[in-house]
MDAnalysis code that builds the backbone (N, CA, C; Angstrom):
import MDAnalysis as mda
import numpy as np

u = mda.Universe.empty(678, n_residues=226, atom_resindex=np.repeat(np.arange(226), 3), trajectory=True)
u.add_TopologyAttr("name", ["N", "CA", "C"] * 226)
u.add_TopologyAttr("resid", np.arange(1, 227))
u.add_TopologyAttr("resname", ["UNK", "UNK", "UNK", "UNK", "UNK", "UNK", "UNK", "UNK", "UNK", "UNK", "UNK", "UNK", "UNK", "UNK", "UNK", "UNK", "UNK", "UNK", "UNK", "UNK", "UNK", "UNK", "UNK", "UNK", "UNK", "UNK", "UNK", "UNK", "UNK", "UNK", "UNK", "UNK", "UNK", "UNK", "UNK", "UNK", "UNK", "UNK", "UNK", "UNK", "UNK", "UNK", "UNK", "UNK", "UNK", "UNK", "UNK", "UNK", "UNK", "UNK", "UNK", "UNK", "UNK", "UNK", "UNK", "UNK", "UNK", "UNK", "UNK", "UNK", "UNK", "UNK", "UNK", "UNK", "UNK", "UNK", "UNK", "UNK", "UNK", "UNK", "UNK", "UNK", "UNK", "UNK", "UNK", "UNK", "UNK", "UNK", "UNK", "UNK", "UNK", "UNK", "UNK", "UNK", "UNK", "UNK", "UNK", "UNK", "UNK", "UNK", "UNK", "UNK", "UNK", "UNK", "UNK", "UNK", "UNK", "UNK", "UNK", "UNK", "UNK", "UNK", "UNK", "UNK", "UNK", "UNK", "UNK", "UNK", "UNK", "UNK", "UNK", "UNK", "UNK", "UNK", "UNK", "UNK", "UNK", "UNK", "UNK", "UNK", "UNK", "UNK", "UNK", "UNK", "UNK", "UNK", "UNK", "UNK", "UNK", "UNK", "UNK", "UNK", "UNK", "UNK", "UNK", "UNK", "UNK", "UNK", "UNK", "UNK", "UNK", "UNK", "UNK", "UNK", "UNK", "UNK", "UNK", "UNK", "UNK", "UNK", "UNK", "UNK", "UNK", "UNK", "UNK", "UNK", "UNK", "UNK", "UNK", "UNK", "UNK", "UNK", "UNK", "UNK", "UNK", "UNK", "UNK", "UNK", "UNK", "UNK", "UNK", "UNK", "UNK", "UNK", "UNK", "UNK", "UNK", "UNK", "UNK", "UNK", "UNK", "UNK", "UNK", "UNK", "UNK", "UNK", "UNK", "UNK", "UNK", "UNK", "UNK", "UNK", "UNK", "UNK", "UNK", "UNK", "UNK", "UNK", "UNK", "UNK", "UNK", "UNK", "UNK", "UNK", "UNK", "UNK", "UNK", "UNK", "UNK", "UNK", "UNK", "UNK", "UNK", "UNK", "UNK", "UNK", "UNK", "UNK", "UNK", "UNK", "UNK", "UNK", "UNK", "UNK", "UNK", "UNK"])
u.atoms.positions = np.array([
    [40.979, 152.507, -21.792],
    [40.616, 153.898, -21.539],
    [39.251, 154.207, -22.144],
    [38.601, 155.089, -21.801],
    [37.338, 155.533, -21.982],
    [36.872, 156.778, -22.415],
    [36.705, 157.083, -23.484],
    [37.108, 158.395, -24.595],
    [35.832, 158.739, -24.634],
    [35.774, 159.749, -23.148],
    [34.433, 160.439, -23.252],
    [33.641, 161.382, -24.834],
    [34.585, 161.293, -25.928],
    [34.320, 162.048, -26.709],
    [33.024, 161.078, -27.642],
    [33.664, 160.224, -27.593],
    [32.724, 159.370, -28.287],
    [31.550, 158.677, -27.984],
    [31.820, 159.103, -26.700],
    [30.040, 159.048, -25.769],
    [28.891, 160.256, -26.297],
    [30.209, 161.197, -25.903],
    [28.916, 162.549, -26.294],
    [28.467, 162.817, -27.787],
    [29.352, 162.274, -28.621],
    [29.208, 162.212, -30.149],
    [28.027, 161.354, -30.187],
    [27.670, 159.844, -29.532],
    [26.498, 159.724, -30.038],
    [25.277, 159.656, -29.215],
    [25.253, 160.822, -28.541],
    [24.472, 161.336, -27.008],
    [23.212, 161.867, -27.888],
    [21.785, 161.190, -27.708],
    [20.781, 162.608, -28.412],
    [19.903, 162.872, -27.207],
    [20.648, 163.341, -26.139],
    [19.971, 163.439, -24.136],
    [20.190, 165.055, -24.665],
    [18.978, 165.521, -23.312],
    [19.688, 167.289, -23.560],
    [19.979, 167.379, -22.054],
    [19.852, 166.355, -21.364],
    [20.789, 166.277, -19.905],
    [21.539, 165.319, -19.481],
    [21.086, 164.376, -19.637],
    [21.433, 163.032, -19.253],
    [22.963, 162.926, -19.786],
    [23.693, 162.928, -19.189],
    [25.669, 162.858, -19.598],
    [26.211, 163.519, -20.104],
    [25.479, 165.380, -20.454],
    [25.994, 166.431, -20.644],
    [27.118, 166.471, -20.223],
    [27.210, 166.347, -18.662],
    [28.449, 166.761, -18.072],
    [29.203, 165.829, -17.754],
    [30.043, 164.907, -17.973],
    [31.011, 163.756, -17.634],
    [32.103, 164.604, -16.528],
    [31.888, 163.456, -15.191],
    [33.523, 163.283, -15.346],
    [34.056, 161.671, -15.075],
    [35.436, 162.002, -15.371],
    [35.853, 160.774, -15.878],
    [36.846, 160.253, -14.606],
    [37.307, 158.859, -14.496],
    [38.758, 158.871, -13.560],
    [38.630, 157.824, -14.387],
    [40.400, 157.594, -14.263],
    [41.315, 156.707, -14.757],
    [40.347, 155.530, -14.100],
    [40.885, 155.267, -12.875],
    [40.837, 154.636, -11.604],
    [39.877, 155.044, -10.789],
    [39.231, 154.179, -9.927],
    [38.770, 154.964, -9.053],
    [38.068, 153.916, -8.427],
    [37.874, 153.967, -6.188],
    [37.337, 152.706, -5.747],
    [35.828, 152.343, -6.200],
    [34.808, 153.945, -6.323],
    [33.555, 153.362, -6.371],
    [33.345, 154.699, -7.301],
    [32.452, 154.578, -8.108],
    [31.655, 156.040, -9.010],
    [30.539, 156.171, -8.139],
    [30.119, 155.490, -7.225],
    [29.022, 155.688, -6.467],
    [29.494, 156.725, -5.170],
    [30.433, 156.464, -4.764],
    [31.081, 157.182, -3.468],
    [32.048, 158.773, -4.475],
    [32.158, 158.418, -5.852],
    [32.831, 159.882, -5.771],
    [31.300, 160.677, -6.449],
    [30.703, 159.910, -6.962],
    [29.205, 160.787, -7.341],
    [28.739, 161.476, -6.191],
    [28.495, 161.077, -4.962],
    [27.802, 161.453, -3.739],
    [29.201, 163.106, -2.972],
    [30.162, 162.704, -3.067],
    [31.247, 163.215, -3.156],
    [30.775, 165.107, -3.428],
    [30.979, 164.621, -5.137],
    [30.728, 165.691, -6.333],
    [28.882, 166.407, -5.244],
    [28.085, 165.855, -5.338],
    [26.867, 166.054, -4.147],
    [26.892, 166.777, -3.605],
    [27.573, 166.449, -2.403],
    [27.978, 166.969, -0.993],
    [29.059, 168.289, -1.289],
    [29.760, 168.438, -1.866],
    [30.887, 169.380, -2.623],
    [30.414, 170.430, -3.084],
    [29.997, 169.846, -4.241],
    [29.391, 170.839, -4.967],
    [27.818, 170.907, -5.281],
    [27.643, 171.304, -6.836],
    [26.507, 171.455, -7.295],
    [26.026, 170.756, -8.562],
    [26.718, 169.349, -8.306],
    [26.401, 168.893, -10.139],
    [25.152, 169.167, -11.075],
    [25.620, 169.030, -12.338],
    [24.620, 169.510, -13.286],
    [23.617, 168.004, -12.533],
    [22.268, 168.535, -13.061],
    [20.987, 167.229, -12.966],
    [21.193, 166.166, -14.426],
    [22.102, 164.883, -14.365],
    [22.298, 164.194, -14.716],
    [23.608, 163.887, -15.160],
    [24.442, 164.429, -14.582],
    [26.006, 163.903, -14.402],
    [26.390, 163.071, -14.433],
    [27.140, 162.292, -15.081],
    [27.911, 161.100, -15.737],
    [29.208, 160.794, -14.924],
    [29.328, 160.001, -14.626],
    [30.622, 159.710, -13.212],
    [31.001, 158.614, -13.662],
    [32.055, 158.093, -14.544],
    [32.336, 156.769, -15.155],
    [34.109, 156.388, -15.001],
    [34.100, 155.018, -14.811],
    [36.034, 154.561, -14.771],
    [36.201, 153.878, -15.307],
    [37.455, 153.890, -16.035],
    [37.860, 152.011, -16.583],
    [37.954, 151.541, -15.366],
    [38.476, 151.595, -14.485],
    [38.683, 150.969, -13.880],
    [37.994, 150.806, -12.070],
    [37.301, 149.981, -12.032],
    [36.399, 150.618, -10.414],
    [37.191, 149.075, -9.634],
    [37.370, 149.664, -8.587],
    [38.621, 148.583, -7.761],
    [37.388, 148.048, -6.478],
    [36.697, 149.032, -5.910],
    [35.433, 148.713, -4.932],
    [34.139, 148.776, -4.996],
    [34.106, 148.163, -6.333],
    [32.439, 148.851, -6.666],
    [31.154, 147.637, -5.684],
    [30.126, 148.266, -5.577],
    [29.324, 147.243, -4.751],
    [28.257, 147.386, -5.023],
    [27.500, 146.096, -5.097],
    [25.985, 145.701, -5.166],
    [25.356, 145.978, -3.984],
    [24.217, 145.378, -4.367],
    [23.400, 144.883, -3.217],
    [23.620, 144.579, -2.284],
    [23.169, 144.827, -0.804],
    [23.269, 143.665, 0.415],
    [24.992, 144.135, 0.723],
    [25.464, 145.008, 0.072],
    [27.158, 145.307, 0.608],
    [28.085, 144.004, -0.371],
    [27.144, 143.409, -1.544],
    [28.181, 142.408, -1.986],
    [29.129, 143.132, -3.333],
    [30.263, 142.318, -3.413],
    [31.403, 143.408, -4.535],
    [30.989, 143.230, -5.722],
    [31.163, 144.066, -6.644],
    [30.907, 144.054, -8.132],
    [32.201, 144.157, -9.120],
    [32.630, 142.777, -9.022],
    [33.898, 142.616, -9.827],
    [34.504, 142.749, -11.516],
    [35.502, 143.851, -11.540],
    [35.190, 144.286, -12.935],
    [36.806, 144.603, -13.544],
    [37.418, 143.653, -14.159],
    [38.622, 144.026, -14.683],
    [39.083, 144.913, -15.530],
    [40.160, 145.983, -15.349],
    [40.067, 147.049, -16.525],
    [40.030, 147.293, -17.974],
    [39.560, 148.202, -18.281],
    [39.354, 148.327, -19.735],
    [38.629, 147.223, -20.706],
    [37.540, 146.884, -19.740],
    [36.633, 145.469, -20.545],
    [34.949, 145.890, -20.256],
    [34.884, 146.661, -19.622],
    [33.746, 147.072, -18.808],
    [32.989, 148.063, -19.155],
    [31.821, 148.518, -18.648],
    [31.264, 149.736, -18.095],
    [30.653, 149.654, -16.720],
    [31.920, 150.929, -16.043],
    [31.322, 150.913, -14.377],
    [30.655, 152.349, -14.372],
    [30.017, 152.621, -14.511],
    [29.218, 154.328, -14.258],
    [28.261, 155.023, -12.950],
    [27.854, 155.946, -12.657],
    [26.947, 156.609, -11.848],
    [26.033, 157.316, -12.777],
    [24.926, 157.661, -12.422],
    [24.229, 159.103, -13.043],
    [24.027, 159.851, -11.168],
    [23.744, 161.207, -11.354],
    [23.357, 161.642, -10.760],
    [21.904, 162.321, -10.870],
    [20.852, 162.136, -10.286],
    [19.989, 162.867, -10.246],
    [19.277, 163.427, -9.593],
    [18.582, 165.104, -9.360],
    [17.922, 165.287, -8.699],
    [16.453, 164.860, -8.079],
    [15.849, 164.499, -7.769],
    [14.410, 164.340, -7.320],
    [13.553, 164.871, -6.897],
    [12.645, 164.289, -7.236],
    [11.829, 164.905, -6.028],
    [11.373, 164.476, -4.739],
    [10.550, 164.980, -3.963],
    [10.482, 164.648, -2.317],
    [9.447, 163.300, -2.160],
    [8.641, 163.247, -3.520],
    [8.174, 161.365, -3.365],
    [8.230, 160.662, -4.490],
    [10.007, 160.668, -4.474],
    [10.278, 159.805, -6.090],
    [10.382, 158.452, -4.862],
    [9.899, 157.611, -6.098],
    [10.005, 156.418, -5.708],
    [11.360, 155.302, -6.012],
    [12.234, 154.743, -5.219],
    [12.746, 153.979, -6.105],
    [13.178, 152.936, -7.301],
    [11.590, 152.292, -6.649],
    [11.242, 150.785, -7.227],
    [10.794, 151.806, -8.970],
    [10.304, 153.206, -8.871],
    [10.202, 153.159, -10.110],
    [11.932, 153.690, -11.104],
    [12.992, 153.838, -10.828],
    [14.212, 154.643, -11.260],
    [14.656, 153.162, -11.089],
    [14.688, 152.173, -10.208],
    [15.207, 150.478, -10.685],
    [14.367, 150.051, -12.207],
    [13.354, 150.191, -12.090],
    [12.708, 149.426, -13.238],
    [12.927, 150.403, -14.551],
    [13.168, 151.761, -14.485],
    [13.654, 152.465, -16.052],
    [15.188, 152.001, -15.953],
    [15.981, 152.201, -14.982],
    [17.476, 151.646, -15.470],
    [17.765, 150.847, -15.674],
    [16.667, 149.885, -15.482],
    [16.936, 148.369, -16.019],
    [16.496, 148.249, -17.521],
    [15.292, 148.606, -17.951],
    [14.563, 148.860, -19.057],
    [15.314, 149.859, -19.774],
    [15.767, 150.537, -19.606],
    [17.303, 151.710, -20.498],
    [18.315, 151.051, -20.673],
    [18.327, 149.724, -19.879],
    [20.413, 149.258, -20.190],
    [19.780, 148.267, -21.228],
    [18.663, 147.477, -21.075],
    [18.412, 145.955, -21.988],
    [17.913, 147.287, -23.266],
    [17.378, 147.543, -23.338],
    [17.014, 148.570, -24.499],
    [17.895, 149.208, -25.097],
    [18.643, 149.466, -24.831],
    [20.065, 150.495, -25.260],
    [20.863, 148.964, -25.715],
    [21.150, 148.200, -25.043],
    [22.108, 146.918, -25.737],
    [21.278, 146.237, -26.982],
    [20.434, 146.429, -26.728],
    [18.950, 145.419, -27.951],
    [19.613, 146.416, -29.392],
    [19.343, 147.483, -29.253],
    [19.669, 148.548, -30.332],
    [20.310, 148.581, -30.608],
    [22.229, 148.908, -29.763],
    [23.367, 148.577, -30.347],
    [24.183, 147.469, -30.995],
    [23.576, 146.282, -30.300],
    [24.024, 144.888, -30.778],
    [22.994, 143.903, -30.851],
    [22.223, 143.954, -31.395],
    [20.743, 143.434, -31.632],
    [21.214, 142.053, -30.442],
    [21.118, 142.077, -29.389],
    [21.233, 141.234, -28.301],
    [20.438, 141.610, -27.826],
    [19.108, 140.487, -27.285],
    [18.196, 140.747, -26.472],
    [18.617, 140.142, -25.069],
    [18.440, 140.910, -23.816],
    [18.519, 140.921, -22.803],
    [17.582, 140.853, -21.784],
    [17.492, 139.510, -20.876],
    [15.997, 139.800, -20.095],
    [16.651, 140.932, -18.291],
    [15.081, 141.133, -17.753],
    [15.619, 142.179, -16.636],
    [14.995, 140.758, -15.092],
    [15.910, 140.509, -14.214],
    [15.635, 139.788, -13.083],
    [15.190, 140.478, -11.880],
    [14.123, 141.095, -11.797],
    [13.903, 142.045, -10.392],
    [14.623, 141.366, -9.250],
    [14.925, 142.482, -8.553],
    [14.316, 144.393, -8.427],
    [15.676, 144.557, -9.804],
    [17.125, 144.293, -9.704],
    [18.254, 144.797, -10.537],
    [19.270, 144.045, -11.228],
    [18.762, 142.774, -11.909],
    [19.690, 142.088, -12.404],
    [19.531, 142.113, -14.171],
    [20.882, 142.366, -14.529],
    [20.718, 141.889, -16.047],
    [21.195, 140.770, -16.443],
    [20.531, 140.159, -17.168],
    [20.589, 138.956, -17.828],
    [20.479, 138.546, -18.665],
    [21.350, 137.476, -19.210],
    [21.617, 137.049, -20.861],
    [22.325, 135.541, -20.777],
    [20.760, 134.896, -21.552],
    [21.085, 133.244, -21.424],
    [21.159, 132.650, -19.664],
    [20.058, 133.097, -19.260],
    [20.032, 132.993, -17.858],
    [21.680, 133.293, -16.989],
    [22.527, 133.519, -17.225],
    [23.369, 134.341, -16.929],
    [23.439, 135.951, -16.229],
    [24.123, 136.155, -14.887],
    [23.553, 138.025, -15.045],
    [24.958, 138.300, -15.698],
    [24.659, 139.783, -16.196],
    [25.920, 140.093, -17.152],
    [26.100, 142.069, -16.507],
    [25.231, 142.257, -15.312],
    [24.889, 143.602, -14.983],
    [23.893, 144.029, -13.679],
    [23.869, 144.971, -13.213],
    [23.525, 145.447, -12.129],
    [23.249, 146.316, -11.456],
    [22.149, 147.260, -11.069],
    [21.921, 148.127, -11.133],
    [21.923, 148.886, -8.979],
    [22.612, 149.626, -8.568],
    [22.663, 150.150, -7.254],
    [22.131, 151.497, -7.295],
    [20.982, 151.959, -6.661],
    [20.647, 152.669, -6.538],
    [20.097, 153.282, -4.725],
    [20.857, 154.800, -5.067],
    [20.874, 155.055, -3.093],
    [20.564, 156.385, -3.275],
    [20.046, 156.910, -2.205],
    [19.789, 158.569, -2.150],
    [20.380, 158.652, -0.903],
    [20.243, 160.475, -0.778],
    [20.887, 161.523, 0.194],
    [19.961, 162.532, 0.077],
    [19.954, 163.116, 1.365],
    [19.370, 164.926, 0.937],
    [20.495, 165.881, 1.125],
    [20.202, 166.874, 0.973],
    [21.616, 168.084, 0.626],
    [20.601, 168.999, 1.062],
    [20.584, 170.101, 2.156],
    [19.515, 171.252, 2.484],
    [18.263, 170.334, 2.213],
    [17.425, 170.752, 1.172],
    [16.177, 170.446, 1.333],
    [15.936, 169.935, -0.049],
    [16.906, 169.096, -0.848],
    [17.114, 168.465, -2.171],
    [17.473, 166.793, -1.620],
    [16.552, 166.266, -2.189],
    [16.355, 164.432, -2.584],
    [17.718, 164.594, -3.673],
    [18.506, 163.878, -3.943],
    [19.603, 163.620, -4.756],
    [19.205, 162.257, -4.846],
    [19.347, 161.560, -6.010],
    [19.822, 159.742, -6.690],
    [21.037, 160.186, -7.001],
    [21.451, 158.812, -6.505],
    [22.780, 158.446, -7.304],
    [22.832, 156.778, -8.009],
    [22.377, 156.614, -9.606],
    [22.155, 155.620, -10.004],
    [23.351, 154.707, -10.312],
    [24.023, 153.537, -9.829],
    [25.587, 152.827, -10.518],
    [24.828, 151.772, -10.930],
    [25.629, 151.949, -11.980],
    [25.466, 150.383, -12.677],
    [26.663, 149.973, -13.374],
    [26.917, 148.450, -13.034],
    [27.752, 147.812, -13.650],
    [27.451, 146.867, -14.726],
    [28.202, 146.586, -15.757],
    [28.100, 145.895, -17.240],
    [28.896, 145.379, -17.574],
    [29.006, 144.101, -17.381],
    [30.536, 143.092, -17.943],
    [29.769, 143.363, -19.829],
    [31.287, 143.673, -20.391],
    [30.825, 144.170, -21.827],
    [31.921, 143.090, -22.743],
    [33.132, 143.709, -22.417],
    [34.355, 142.537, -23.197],
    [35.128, 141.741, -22.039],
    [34.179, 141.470, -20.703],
    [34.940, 140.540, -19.879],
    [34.940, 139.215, -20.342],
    [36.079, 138.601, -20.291],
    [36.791, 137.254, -20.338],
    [36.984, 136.699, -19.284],
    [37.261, 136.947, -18.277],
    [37.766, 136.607, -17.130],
    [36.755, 136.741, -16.387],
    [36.106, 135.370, -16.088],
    [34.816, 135.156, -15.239],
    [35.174, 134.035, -14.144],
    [35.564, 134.417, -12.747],
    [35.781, 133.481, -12.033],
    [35.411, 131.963, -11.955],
    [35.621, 131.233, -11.441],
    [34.952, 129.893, -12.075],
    [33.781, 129.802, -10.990],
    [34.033, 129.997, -9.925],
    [32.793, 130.041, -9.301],
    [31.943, 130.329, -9.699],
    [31.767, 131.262, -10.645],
    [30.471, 132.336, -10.817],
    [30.357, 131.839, -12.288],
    [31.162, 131.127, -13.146],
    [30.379, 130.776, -14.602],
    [29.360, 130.398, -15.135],
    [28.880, 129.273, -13.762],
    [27.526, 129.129, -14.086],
    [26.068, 130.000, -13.986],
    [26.508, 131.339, -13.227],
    [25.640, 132.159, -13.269],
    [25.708, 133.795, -13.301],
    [27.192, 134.335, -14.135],
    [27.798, 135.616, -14.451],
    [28.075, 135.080, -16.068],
    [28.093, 136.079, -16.902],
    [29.019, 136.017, -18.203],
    [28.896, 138.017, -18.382],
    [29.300, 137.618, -19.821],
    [29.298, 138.945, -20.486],
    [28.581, 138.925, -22.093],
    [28.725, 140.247, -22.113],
    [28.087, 140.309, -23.794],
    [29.413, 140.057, -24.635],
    [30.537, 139.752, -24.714],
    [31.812, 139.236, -25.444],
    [31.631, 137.588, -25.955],
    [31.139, 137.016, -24.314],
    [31.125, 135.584, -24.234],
    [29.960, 135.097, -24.652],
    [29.086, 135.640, -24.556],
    [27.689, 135.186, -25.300],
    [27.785, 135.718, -26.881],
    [28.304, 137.016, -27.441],
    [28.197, 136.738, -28.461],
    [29.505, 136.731, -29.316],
    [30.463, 136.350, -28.859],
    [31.664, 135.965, -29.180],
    [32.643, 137.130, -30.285],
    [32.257, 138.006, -29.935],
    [32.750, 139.538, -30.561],
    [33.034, 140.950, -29.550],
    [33.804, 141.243, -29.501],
    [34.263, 142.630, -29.019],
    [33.341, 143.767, -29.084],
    [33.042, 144.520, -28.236],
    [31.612, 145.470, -28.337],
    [31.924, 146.977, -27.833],
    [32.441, 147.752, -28.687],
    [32.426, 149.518, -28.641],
    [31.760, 149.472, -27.343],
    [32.549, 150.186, -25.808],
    [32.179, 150.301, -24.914],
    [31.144, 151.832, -25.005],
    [31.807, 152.951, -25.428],
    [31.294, 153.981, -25.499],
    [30.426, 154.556, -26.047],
    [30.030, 153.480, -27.335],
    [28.752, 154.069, -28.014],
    [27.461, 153.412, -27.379],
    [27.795, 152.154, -27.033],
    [26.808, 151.317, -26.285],
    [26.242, 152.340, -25.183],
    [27.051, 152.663, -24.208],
    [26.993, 153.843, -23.170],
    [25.826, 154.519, -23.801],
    [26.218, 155.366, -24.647],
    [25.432, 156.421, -25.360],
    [23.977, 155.749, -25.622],
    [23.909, 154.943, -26.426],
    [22.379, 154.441, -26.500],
    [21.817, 153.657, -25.241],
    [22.297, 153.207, -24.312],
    [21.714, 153.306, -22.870],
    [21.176, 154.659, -22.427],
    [22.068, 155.312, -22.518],
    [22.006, 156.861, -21.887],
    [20.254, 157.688, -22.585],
    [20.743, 157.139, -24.142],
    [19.525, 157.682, -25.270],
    [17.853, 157.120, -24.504],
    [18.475, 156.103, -24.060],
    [17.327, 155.663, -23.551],
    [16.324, 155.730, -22.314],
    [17.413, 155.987, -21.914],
    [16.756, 156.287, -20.276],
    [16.485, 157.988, -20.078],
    [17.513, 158.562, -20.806],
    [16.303, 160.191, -21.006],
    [14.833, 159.755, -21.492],
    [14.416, 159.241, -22.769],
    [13.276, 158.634, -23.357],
    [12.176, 158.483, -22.159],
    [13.054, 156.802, -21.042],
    [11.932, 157.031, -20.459],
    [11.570, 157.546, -19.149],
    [12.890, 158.438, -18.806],
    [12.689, 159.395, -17.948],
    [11.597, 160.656, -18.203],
    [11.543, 160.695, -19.162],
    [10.435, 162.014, -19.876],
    [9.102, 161.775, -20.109],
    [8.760, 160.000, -19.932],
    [7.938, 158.956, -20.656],
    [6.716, 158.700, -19.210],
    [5.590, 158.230, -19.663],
    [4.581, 158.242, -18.536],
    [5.098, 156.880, -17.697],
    [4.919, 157.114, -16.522],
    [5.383, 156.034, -15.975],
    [4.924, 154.351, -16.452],
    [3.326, 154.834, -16.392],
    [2.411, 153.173, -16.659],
    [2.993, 152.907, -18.127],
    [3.289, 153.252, -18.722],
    [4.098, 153.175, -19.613],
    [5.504, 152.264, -20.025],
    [6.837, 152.920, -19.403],
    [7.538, 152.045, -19.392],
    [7.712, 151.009, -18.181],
    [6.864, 150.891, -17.486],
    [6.518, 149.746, -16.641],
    [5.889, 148.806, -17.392],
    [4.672, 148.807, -18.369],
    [4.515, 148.046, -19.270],
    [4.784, 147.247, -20.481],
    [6.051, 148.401, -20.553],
    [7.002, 147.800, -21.384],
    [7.808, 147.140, -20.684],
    [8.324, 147.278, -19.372],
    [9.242, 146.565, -19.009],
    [8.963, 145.216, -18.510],
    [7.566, 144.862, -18.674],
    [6.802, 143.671, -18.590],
    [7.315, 142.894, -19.575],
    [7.377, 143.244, -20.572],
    [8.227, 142.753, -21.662],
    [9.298, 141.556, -21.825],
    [10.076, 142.608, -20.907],
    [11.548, 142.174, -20.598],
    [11.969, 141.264, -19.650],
    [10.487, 141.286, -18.583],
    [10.811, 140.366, -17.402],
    [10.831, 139.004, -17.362],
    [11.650, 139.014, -16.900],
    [11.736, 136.616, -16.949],
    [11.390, 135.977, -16.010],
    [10.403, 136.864, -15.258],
    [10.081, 136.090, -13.936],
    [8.778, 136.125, -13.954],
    [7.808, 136.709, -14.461],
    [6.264, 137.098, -14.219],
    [5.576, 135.416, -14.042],
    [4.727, 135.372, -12.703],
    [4.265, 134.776, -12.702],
    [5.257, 133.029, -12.512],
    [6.182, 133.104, -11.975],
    [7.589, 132.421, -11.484],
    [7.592, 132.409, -10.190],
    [8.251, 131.493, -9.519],
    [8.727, 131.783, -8.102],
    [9.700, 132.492, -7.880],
    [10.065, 133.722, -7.214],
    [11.671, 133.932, -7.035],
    [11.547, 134.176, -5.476],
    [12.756, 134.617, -5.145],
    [13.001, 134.927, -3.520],
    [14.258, 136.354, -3.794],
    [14.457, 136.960, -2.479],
    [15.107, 137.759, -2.554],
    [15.231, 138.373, -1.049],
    [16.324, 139.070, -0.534],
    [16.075, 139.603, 0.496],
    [15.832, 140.634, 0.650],
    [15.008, 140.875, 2.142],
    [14.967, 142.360, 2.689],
    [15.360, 142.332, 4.269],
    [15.677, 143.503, 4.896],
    [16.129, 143.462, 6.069],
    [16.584, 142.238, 6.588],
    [17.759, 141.494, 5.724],
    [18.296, 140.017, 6.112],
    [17.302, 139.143, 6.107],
    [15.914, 138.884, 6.160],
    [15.577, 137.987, 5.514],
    [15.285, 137.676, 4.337],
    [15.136, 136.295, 3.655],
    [14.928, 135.642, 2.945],
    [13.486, 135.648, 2.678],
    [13.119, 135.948, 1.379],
    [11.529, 136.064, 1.043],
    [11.162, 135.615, -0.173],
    [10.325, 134.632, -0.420],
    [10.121, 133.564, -1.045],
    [8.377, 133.986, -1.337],
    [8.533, 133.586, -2.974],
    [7.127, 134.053, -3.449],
    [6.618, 133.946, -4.950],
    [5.698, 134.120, -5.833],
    [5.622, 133.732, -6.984],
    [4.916, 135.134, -7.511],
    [6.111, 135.429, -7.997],
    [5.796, 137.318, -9.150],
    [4.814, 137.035, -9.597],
    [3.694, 138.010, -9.153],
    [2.500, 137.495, -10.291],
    [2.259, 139.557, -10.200],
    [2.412, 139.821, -11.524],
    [1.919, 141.190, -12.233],
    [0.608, 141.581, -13.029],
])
């Protein structure tokens, strides 16, 4: 279970996860965030989090597998504006989750563009990000997933999934971790852009590397140079 109290206890955002809501259960935080959207009027940075997410999904429509009460599956919601960019709200939520874990459990974490987290060349996290308009309002809806105390790592995927349990062989406070992610990404939501882009240079494990990745079903092959 997931004891929103102890999120907001160590929250120092004056928006960012003000408003939680919570489900036990639930198929996607991405589909009931958009939901809450379309419905209503959420506060600008709403917190949408489950132990348990049964359909959560990546990239490309692939699943994001996450057993209960070991995890963090979350949404933010945010408003925008009419030429927010994405590529820049991928590169702070990536740079807010490795930053927020660095702080809570002195575990350094590298970031795999456009949305992978990673630890010991391992990904351990993942970042989905989609918009909507509502009348004449840009809405984000940011999910990200975080294997935190997962054990149970298919075997297929061991050689290139773990968690922060299995790498550092200790149990890790889901909810305060939350909180200093959260601490962080207000920071560099408020922060000049060239800024935490340069920091997030930092973090990257690919600069100047070959990687590939897709777009519109193809396959695109190339060497990151920043």
């Amino acid at each position: 279970m997931i004891f929103t109290n102890l999120i907001q206890a160590n929250l120092q955002t004056s928006f960012i996860a003000r408003n939680i809501e919570y489900f036990t259960f639930t198929d996607s935080t991405n589909d009931d965030a958009w939901e809450l959207v379309l419905n209503n009027t959420p506060p600008n940075g709403t917190l949408v989090i489950t132990d348990h997410q049964k359909n959560g999904r990546g990239r490309r429509n692939t699943k994001w597998l996450s057993t209960p009460g070991n995890n963090l599956t979350f949404s933010l919601i945010l408003k925008g504006e009419n030429n927010c960019r994405l590529e820049s709200f991928s590169i702070l939520s990536g740079l807010a989750i490795v930053k927020g874990i660095e702080k809570f459990t002195d575990i350094k974490c590298d970031l795999k563009w456009p949305n992978d987290i990673m630890l010991n060349k391992k990904k351990i996290g993942g970042v989905l990000i989609e918009t909507k308009k509502k009348n004449n309002d840009i809405y984000l809806v940011i999910g990200i997933g975080l294997n935190i105390n997962e054990q149970e790592i298919p075997k297929e995927l061991q050689n290139i999934a773990s968690s922060l349990k299995i790498e550092k062989s200790t149990s890790i406070q889901r909810e305060p971790l939350l909180a200093f992610i959260l601490n962080e990404f207000e920071k560099l939501y408020n922060s000049n852009t060239e800024q935490y882009i340069a920091d997030w240079k930092k973090y990257c494990n690919h600069i100047n590397k070959k990687i590939s990745f897709h777009k519109n079903n193809n396959l695109i092959e190339g060497n990151f140079i920043y």
